[in-house]
C-alpha positions in Angstrom: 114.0 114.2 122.8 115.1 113.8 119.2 117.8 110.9 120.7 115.0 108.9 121.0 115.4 105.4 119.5 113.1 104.5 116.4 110.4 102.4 116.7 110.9 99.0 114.6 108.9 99.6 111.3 105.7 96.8 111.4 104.2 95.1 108.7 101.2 97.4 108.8 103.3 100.2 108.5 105.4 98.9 105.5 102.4 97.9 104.0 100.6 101.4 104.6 103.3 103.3 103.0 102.9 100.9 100.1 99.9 101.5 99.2 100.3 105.6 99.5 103.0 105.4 97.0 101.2 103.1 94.7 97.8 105.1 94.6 100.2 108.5 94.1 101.6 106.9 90.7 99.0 105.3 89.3 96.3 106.4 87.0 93.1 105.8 85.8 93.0 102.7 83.3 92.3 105.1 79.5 89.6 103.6 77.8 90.2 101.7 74.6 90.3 102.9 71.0 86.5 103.7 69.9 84.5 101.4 68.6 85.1 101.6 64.5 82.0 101.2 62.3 82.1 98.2 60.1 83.0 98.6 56.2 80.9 96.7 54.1 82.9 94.4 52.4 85.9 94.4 55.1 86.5 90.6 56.6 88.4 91.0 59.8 90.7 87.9 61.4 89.9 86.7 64.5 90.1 83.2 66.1 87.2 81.1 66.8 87.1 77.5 68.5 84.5 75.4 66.0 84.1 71.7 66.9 86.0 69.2 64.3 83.3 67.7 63.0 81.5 71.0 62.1 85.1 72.1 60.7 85.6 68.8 58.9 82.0 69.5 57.3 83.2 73.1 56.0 86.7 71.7 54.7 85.0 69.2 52.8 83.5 71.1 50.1 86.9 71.8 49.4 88.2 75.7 48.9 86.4 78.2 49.9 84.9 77.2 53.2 86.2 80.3 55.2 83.5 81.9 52.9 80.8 79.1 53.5 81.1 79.3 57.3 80.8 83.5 56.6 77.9 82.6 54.8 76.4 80.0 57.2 77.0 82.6 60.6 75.3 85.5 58.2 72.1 83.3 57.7 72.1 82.5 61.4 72.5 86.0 62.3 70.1 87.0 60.1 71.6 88.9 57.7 
């Protein structure tokens, strides 16, 4: 009984084989780097969306008002 014709391959069946031979090559997502403890004195860049008019405020005392907003988010945090 080996001359027996194959069955046509369905959907299900493409889809079931799939997924077998995604789940035996993938792994378990590593976690990130660990957290680093923050060095006094160390800024670190980041982006940050600030409405105009609050930017247009900080700009206007002219240079230095990278350092004014890190001054005004320290008070607010309470540090």
């Amino acid at each position: 009984m080996g001359d027996q014709p194959r069955r046509p391959r369905t959907l299900n069946d493409a889809r079931t084989e799939a997924e077998a031979a995604f789940k035996k090559v993938t792994a378990k997502v590593a976690a990130g780097p660990p957290k680093r403890n923050a060095v006094p004195g160390i800024k670190e860049q980041v982006t940050l969306r600030i409405d105009q008019d609050v930017l247009e405020y900080f700009r206007g005392g002219g240079p230095g008002w990278q350092d004014r907003i890190n001054e005004a988010l320290r008070k607010a945090a309470g540090k």
